[in-house]
Structure formats: structure tokens, C-alpha cells
SELUM-325724 format. One record per residue (C-alpha): residue number from 1; x, y, z. Coordinates in Angstrom, 2 decimals, decimal comma. Example, Ala and Ser with C-alpha at 12.3 -4.5 7.8 and 13.67 -1.06 7.14 Angstrom:
2
<resi 1 | px 12,30 | py -4,50 | pz 7,80>
<resi 2 | px 13,67 | py -1,06 | pz 7,14>
END
This chain:
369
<resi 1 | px 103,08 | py 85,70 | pz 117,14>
<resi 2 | px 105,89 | py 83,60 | pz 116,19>
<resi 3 | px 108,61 | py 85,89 | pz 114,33>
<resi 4 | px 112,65 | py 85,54 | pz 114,04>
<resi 5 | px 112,71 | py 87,76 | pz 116,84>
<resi 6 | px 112,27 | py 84,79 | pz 119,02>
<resi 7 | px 114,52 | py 82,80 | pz 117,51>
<resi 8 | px 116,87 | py 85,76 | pz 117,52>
<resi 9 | px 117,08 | py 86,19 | pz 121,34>
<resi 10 | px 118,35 | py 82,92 | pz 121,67>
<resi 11 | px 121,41 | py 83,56 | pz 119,93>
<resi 12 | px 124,73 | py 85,87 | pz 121,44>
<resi 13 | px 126,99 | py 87,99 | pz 119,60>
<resi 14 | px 130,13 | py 87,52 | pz 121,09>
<resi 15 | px 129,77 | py 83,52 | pz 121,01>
<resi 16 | px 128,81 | py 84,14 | pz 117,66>
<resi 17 | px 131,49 | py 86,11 | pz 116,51>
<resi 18 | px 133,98 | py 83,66 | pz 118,69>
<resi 19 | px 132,69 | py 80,66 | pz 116,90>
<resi 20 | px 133,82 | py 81,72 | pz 113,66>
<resi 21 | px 136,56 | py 82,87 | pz 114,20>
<resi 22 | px 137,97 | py 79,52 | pz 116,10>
<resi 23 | px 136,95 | py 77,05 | pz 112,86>
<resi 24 | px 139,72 | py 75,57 | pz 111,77>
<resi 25 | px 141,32 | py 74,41 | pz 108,35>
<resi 26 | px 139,15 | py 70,99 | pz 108,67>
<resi 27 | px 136,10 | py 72,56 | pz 109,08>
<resi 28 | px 136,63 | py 74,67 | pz 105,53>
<resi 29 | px 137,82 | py 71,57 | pz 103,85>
<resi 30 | px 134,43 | py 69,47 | pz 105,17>
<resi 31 | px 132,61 | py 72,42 | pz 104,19>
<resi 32 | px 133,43 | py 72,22 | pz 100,62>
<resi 33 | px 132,88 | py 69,04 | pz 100,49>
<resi 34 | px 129,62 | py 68,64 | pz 101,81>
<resi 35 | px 126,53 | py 68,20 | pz 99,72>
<resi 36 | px 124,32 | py 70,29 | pz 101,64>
<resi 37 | px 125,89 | py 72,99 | pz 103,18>
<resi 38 | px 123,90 | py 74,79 | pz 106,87>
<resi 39 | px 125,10 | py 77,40 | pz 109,15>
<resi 40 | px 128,16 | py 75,80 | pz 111,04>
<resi 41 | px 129,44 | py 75,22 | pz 107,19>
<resi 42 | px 128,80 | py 78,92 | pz 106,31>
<resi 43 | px 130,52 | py 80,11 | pz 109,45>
<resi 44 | px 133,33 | py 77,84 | pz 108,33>
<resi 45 | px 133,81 | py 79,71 | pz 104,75>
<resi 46 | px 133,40 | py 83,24 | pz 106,13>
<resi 47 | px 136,33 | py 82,29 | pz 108,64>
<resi 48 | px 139,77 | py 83,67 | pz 108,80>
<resi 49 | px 140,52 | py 79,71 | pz 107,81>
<resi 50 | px 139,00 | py 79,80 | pz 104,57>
<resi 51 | px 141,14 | py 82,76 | pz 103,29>
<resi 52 | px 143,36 | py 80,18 | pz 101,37>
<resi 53 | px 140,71 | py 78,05 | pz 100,25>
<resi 54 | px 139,32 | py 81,16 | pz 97,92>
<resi 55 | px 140,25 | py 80,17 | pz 94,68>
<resi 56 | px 138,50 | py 76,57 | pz 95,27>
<resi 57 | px 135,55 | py 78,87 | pz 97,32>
<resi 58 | px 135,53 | py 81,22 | pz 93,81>
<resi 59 | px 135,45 | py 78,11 | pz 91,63>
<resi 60 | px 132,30 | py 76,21 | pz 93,39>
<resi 61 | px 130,38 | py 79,70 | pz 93,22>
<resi 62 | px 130,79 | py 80,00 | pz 90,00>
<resi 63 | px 129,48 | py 76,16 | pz 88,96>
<resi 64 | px 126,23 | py 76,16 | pz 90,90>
<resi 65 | px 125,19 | py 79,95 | pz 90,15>
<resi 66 | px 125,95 | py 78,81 | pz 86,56>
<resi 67 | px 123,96 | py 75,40 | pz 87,36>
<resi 68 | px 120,91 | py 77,80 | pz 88,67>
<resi 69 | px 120,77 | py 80,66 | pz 86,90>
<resi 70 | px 122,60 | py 80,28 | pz 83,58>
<resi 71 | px 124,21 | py 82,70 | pz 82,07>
<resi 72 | px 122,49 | py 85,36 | pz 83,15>
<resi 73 | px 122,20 | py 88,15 | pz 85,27>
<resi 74 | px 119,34 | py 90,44 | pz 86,13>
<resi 75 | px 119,88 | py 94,66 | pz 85,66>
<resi 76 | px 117,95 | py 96,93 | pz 87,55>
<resi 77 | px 117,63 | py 100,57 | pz 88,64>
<resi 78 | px 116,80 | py 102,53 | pz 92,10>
<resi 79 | px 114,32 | py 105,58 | pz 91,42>
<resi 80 | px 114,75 | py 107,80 | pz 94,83>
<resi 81 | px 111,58 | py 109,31 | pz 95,42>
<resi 82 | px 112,07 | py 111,52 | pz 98,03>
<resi 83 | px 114,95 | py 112,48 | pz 100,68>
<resi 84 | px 112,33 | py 113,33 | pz 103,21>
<resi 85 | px 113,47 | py 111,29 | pz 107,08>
<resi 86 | px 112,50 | py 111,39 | pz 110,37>
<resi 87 | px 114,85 | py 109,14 | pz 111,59>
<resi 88 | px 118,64 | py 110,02 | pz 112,67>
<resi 89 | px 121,08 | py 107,48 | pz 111,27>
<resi 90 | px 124,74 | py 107,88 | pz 111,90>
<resi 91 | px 125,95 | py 106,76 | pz 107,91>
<resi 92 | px 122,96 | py 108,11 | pz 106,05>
<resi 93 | px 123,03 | py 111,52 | pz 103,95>
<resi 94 | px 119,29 | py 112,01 | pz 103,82>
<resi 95 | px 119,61 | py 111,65 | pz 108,26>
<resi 96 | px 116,89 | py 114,23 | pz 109,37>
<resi 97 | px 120,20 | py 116,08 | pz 111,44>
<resi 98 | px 121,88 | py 116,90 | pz 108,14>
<resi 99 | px 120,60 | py 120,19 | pz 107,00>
<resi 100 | px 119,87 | py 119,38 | pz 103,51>
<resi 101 | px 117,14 | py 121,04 | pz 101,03>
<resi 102 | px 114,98 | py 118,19 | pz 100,92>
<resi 103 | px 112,08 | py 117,13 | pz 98,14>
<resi 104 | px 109,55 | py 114,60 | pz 97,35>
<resi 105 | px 108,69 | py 113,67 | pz 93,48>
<resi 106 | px 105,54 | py 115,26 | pz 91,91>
<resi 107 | px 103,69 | py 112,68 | pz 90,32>
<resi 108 | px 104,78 | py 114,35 | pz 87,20>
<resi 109 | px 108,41 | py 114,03 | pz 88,23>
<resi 110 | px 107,95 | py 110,57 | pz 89,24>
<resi 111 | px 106,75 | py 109,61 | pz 85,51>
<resi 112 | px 109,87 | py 112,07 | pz 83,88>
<resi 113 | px 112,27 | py 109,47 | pz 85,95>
<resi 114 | px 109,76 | py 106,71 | pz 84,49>
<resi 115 | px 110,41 | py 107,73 | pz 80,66>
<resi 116 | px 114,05 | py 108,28 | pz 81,30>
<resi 117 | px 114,88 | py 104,52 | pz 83,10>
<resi 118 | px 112,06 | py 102,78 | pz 80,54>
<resi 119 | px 114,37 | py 104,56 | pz 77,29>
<resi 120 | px 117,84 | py 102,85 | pz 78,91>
<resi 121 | px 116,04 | py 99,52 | pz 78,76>
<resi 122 | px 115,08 | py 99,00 | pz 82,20>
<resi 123 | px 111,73 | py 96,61 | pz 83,23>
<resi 124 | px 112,67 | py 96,11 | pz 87,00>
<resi 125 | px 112,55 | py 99,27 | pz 89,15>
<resi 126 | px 113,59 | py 99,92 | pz 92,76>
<resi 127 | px 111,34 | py 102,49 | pz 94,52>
<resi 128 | px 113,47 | py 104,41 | pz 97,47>
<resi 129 | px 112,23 | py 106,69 | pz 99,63>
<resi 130 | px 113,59 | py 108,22 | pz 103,33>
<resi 131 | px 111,86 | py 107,40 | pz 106,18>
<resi 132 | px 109,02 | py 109,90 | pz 106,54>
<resi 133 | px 105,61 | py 108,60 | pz 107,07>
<resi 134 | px 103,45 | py 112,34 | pz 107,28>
<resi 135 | px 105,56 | py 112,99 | pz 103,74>
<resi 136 | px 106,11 | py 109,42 | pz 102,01>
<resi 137 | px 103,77 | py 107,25 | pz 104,10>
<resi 138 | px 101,68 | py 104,15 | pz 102,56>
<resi 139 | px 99,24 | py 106,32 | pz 100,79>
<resi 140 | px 102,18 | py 108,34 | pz 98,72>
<resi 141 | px 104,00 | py 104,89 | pz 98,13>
<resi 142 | px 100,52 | py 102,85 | pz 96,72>
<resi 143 | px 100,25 | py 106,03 | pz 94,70>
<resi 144 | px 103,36 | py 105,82 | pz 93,38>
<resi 145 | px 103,06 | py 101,88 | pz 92,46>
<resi 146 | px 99,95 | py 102,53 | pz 90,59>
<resi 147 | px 101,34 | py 104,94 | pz 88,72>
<resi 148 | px 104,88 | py 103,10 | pz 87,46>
<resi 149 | px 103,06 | py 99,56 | pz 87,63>
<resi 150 | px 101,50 | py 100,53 | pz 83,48>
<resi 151 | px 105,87 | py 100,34 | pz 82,79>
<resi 152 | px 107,43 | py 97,75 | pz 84,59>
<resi 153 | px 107,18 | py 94,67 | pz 84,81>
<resi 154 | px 108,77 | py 94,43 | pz 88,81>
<resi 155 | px 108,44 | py 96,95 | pz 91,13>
<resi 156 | px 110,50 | py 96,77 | pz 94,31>
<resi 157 | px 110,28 | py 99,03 | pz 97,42>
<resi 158 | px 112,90 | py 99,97 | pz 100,14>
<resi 159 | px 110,98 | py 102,48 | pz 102,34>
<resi 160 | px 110,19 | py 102,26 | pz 105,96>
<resi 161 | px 109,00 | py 99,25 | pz 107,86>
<resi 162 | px 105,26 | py 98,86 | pz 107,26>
<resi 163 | px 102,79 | py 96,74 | pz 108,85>
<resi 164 | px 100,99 | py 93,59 | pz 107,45>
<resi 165 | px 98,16 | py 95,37 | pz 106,49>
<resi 166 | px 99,86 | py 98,19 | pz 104,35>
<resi 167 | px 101,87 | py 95,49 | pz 102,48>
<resi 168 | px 98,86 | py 93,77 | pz 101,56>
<resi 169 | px 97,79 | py 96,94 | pz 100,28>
<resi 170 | px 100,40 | py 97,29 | pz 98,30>
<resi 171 | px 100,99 | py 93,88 | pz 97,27>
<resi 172 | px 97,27 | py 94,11 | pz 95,81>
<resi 173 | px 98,22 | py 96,89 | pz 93,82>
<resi 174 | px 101,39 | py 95,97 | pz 92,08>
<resi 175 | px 104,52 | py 95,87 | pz 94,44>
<resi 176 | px 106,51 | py 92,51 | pz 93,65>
<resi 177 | px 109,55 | py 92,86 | pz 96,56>
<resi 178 | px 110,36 | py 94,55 | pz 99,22>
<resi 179 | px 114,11 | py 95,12 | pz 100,48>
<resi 180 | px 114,18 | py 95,60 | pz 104,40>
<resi 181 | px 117,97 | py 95,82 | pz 105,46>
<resi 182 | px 118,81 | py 95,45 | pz 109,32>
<resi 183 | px 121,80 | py 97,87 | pz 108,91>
<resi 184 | px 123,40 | py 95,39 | pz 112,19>
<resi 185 | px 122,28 | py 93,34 | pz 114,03>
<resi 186 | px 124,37 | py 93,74 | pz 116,80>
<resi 187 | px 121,20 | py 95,59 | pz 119,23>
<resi 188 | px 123,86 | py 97,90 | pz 121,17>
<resi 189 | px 125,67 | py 99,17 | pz 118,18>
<resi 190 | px 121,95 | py 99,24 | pz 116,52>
<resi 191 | px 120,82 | py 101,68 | pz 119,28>
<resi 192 | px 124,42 | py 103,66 | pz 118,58>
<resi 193 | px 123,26 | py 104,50 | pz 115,01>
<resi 194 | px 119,62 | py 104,91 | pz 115,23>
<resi 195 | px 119,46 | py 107,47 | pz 118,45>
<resi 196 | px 115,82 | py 109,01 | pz 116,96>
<resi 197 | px 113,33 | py 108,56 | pz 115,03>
<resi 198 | px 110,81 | py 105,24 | pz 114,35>
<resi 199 | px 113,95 | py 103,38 | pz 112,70>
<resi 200 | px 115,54 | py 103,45 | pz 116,50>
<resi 201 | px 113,00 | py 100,52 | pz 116,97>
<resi 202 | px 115,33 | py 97,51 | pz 116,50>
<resi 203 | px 112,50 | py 94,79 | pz 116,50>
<resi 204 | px 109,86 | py 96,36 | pz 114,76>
<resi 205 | px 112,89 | py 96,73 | pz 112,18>
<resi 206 | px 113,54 | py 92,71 | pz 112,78>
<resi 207 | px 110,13 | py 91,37 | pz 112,55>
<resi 208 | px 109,32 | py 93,18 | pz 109,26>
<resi 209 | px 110,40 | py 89,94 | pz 106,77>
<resi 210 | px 107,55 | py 88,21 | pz 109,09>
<resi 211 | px 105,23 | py 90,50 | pz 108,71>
<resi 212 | px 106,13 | py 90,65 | pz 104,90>
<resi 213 | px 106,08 | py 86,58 | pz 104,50>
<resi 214 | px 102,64 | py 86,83 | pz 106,33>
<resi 215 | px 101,76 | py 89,20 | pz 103,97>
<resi 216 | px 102,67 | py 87,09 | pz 100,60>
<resi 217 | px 104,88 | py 88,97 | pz 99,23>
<resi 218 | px 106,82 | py 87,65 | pz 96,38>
<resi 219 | px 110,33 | py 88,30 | pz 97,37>
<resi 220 | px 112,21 | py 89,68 | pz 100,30>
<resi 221 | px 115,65 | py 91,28 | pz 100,42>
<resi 222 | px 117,76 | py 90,91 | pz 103,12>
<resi 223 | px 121,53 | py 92,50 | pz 104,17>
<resi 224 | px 123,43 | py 94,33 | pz 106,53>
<resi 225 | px 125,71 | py 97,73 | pz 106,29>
<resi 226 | px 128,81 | py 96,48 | pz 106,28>
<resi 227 | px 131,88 | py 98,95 | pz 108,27>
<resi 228 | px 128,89 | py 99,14 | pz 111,32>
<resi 229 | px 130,12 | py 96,33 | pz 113,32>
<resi 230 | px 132,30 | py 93,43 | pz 112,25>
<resi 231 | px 131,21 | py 91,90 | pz 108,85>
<resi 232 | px 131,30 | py 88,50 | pz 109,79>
<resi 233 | px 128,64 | py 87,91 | pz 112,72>
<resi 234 | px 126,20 | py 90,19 | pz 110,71>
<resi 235 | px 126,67 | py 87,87 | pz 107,80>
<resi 236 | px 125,70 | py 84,87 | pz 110,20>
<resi 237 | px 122,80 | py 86,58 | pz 111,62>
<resi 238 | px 121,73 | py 87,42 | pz 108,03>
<resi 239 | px 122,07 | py 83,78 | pz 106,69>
<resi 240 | px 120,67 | py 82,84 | pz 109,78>
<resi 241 | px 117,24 | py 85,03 | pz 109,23>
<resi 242 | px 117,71 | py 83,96 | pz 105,56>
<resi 243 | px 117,11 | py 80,30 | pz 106,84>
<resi 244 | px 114,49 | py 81,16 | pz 109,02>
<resi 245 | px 112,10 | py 82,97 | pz 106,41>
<resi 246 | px 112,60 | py 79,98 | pz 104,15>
<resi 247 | px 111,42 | py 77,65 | pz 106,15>
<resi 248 | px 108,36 | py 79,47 | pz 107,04>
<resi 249 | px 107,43 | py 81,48 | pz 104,11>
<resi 250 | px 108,67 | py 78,84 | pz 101,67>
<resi 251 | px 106,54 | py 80,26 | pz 98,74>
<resi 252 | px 108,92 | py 83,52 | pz 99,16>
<resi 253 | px 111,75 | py 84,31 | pz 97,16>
<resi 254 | px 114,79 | py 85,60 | pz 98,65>
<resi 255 | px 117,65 | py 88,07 | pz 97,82>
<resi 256 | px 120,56 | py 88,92 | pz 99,67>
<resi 257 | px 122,60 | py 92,32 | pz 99,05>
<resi 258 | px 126,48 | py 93,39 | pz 100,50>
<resi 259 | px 126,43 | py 97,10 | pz 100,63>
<resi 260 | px 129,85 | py 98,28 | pz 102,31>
<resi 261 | px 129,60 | py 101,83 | pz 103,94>
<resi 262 | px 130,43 | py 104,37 | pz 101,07>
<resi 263 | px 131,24 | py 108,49 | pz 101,73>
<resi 264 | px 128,06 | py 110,59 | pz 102,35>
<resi 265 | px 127,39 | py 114,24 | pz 103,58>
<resi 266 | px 128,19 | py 114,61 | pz 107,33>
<resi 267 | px 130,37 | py 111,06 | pz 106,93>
<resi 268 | px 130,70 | py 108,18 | pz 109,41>
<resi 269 | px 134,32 | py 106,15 | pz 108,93>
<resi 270 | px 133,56 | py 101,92 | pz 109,00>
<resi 271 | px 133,87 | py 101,10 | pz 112,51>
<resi 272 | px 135,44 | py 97,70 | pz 111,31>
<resi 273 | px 136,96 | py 97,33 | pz 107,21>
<resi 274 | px 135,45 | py 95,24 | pz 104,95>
<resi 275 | px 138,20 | py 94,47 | pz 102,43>
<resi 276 | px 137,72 | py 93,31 | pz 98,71>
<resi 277 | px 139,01 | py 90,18 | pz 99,45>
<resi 278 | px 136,47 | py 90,01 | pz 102,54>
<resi 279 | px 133,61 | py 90,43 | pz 100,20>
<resi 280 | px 134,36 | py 87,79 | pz 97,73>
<resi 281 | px 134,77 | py 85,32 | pz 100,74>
<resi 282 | px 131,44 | py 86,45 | pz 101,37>
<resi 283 | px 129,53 | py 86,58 | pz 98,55>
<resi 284 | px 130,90 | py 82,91 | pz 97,56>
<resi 285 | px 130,40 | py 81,40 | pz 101,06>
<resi 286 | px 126,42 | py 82,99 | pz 100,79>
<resi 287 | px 126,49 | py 80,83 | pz 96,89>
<resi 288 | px 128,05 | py 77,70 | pz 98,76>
<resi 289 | px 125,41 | py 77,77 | pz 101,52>
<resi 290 | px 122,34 | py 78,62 | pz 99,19>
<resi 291 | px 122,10 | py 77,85 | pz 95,37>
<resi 292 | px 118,64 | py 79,66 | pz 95,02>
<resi 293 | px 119,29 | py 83,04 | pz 96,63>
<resi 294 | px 119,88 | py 85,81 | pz 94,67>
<resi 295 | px 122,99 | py 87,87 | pz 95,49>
<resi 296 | px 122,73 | py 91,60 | pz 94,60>
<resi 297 | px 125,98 | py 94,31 | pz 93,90>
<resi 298 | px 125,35 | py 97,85 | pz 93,38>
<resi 299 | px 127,14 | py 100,77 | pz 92,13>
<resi 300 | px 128,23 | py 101,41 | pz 95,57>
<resi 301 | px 131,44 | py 98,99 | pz 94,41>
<resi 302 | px 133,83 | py 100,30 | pz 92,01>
<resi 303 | px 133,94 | py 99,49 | pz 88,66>
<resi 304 | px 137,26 | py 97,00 | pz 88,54>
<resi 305 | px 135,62 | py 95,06 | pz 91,26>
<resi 306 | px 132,35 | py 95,07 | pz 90,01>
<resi 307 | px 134,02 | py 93,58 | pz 86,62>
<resi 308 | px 135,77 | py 90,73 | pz 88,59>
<resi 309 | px 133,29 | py 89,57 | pz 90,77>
<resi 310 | px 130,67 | py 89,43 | pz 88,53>
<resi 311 | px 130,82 | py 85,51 | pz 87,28>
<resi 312 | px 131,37 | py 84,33 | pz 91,20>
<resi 313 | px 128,06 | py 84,36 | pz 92,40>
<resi 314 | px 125,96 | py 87,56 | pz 91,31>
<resi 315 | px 122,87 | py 87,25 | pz 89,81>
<resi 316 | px 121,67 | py 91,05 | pz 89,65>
<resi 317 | px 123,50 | py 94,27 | pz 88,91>
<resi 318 | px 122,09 | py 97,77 | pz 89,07>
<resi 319 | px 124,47 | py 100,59 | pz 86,55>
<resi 320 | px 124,40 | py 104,05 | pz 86,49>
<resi 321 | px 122,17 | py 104,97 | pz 89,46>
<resi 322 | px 121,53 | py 108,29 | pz 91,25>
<resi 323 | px 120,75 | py 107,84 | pz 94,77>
<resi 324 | px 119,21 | py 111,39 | pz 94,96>
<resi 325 | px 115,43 | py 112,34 | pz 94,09>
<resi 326 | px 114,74 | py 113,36 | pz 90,47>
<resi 327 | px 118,49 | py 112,37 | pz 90,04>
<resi 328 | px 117,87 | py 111,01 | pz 85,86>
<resi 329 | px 115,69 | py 113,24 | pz 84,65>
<resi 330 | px 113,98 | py 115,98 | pz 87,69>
<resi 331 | px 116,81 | py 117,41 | pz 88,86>
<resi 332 | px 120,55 | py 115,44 | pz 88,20>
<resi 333 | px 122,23 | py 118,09 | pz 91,22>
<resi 334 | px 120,72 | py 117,45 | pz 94,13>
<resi 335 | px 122,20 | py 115,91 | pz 97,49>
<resi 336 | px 122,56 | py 112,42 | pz 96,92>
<resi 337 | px 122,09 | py 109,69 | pz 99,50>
<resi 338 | px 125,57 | py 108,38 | pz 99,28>
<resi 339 | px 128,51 | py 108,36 | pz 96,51>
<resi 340 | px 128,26 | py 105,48 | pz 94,32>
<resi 341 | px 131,91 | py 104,33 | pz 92,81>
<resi 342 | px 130,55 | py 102,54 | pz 89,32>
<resi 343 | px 129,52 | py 105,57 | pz 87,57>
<resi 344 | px 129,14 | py 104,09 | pz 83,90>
<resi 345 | px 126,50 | py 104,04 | pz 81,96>
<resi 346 | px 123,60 | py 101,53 | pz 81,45>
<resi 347 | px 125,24 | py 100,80 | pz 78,24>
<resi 348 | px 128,46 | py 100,44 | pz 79,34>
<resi 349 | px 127,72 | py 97,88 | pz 82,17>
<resi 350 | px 125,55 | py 95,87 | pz 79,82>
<resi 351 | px 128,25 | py 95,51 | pz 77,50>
<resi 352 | px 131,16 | py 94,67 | pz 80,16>
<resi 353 | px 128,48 | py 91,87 | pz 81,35>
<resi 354 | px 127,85 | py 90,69 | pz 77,60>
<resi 355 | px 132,14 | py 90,72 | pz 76,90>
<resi 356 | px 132,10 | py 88,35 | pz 79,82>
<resi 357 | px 129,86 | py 85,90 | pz 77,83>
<resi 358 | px 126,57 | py 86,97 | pz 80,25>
<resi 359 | px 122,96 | py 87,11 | pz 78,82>
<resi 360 | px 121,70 | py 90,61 | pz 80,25>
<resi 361 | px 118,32 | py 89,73 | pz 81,37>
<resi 362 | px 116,10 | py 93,32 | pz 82,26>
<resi 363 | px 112,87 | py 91,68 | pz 83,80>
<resi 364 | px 113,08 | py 89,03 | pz 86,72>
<resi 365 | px 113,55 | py 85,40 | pz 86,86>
<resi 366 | px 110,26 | py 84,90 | pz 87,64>
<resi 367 | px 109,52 | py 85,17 | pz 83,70>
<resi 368 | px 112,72 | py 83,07 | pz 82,47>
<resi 369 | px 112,79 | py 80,28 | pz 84,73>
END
């Protein structure tokens, strides 16, 4: 089977990394004035060179997300299901060596969290779950689309890495995207901070926007954890895989998120920073090399930044989130995943977007464009 693990073996890390880091001032100025942006133009604008060049970068970003999308931006919300893992991950709360009381959603609980996200306004959900497959396998996850599918419209998953079949399942039964995140995809460091557990298999992990493309799905979500290894070869390797899919699963959507390590029970300090400054670079060199993609920003990012960013290339938003299960409505104390930084409410966020002259948009573009 052909899968971007192929095309993934062919690449090095180092060289990689190198590359960007030698492109010069000419290559950022070619790159923003090329029609059609690829991947040498992309490393280009996430280069060291392009660092003065982000007002013009900013600027750009803003034009062809306005061109694309309007001006609007999606809102959404996670709904943790369960804290249950079997997998050992260095930066993770919910890793199965962090003794922490752990609990998976009734579904009675599930449909409390239901009533409490559908009464702030929300019609696009993101299902979360550890990675525990005896506990939250397929048949706990289809359950738990069936029963949310009757109140949203869009029903996303980020769970463990499931095979073809299981996402077909799924698919059948409501699920509209699935967010798969490599974490890095730099395979030593990989193997650093997955030691146990089925998550430890790097390209199983890969492979899984194949198997979901094969599958139909209507939209994938890609990213890396940002403070693992250094920001800027991950980013490649993501735009890279971004490419990839697109080309062979062309009746996919695609979304691309930037979460930056954030404080969590039993902690794990970023390896390499990701500064503010670093992540607007990124997000606008991800617009410049893609006008479709969505580009996702949670409440992992602090509130000022969230506020300043959100006109240069962002097209969804999720707002007050709890990133523990039963966190809205079950049980608002227990040990949450990680700490997010934006801790307003719904109705605060959706009024900072509407001061800033955005249309806040609940369901996804699928029904508005």
C-alpha cells in the first residue's frame, strides 16, 4: 500500500532543518511574490530570513483568508470523554504513569455535557478521548457519535489511531473529521516521548491520514506539538504530509492546528521555544502556501494573543474549553489534560471576534460555502 510513509523515508531531518535555515533574503522576497507558492517557498517564510518580512507576511494572510473565507470564522468546542490511556507520553497529563483518578462519561454524562455546549450556542463538537482501546475503543466511540449526532451538526474525533475499517464505521454513523496529530516527526525524539504503549508505534501513527483518506472521511486535521523538537522542520514535514493527502485524497478537506506545549501534571519543559512571534511566522507562511486550509487556535494561547492573531489567517476558534472529562457540566474539578491560557467565556470570545468586524459562524463551512 502506497501511504506518506514512503514518501516520508525519503526525506532527512537534519538536511531538512539545514535547508531552512540557509534561505536567504531572496528566497523570502520570490516567495511573496510568487503566484503559487510549494514547499521550497514555505521553507523560505518559516526561515530565520523572513523575520523582517512579517508585516508584508501578516498583510498577504490576511487578503487571501479574507478572499476565501470572508469574514468569518468557525467556533467550536472539545467534549473530553474520558482520561482513560494506555500509552506513556512524556507532555501529556492523562499519561497512564501519572497517578491520576481516572473516568469515562456515562452515557448520561455524555448528554449533561451535550445540553450544556448546545445552550452556549455550539453546533460543531470535538469528541476527545485518551488512548485506551479495552475502555474507549471503537465500540464506546460509535456509541458516543450516535448519541450526540441528534445535536450537532459536525462531529469531530481525536482518539487513538484506528484502522480503515473502524473509520468507515464511524463515518457511516455520523463522524464528519478526524484530528490525528503526529506530536513530531522527528522518529528518534518520537521514540523519546512515546516509550509504551500502542502510541510508541510511529508509523501506524503516520499512516493514519491514509488510512482515513481511504476511508472517505470528510476532513482531516493535521499538526505537531510544538516545544518537542524544533518548530520549524515539523512544520515542513506537516505541510509536506498536508501536500501529500491533497493530492491523493483530493475530495478531503484539510485543517491544520499549532498547539505549543502548555503546563500539565507531572510537566515536561519545551525542548526547543516556540515564541509568539514564531507562531505568527507560522501560521501566515501555512496561509501563503495554502489558501484553502483551515488553520485552527485553541485556548491553549492566551487571550492577548489569541485577540491579535485572529484576522491573520485563522479560520476556527474554540473558547472556554475544559480539557478534563465531565469538565462543563459532570464534574468541573477533575484533572485536566493540560492548562488552557484563554479562559473566557463562549460569550466573551464571540464578542471580541464580532468587535473585530468577524461573522461568528457555529456550524462548518461545509454549509456556508
Amino acid at each position: 500500500m502506497n501511504t506518506f510513509g514512503k514518501i516520508f523515508e525519503h526525506y532527512n531531518w537534519d538536511t531538512i532543518l539545514e535547508d531552512i535555515l540557509s534561505k536567504t533574503i531572496i528566497d523570502v522576497e520570490r516567495a511573496l511574490v510568487t503566484e503559487k507558492r510549494d514547499l521550497e517557498d514555505f521553507k523560505a517564510l518559516i526561515s530565520p530570513a523572513a523575520k523582517p518580512y512579517l508585516e508584508q507576511m501578516a498583510q498577504l494572510s490576511n487578503q487571501l483568508t479574507k478572499k476565501r473565507f470572508g469574514n468569518t470564522i468557525q467556533m467550536y468546542a472539545p467534549m473530553y470523554l474520558s482520561n482513560e490511556c494506555q500509552n506513556i507520553c512524556t507532555y501529556c497529563g492523562f499519561s497512564f504513569t501519572n497517578k491520576i483518578p481516572r473516568r469515562t462519561l456515562t452515557d448520561e454524562e455524555i448528554l449533561q455535557e451535550v445540553a450544556f455546549l448546545k445552550e452556549k450556542g455550539y453546533d460543531h463538537i470535538l469528541l476527545v478521548t485518551g488512548e485506551a482501546n479495552r475502555t474507549v475503543g471503537v465500540e464506546y466511540i460509535n456509541n458516543a457519535i450516535k448519541l450526540i449526532k441528534p445535536h450537532f451538526s459536525n462531529i469531530t474525533i481525536e482518539v487513538q489511531p484506528l484502522d480503515q475499517k473502524e473509520y468507515e464505521l464511524l463515518i457511516e454513523n455520523g463522524l464528519y473529521a478526524v484530528l490525528v496529530y503526529q506530536e513530531t516527526y522527528h522518529k528518534e525524539e518520537y521514540k523519546k516521548h512515546h516509550p509504551k504503549g500502542k502510541k510508541s508505534n510511529f508509523s501506524y501513527r503516520l499512516d493514519t491520514p491514509d488510512r482515513l483518506g481511504k476511508a472517505g472521511v470528510h476532513k482531516i486535521g493535521l499538526g505537531a506539538l510544538f516545544g518537542l523538537e524544533d518548530w520549524r522542520a515539523d512544520s515542513f514535514y506537516t505541510a509536506l504530509h498536508l501536500k501529500y493527502l491533497q493530492k491523493n485524497y483530493w475530495k478531503t478537506k484539510y485543517s491544520i492546528s499549532f498547539p505549543r506545549l502548555r503546563p500539565h501534571s507531572g510537566g515536561l519543559e519545551p525542548k526547543v521555544e516556540m515564541t509568539d512571534t514564531d507562531l505568527v511566522q507560522l501560521i501566515c507562511a501555512y496561509r501563503l502556501l495554502d489558501e484553502d486550509v483551515e488553520l485552527s487556535i485553541s485556548t491553549r494561547e492566551s487571550e492577548v494573543f489569541r485577540d491579535n492573531i485572529i484576522k491573520l489567517g485563522i479560520t476556527s476558534i474554540s473558547a472556554e474549553s475544559k480539557t478534563n472529562p465531565g469538565g462543563y457540566a459532570v464534574e468541573p474539578q477533575s484533572l485536566e489534560q493540560f492548562e488552557i491560557s484563554d479562559e473566557r467565556s463562549t460569550e466573551e470570545v464571540a464578542q471580541m471576534l464580532k468587535n473585530q468586524g468577524l461573522e461568528v459562524v457555529w456550524k462548518d463551512w461545509e454549509h456556508f460555502s
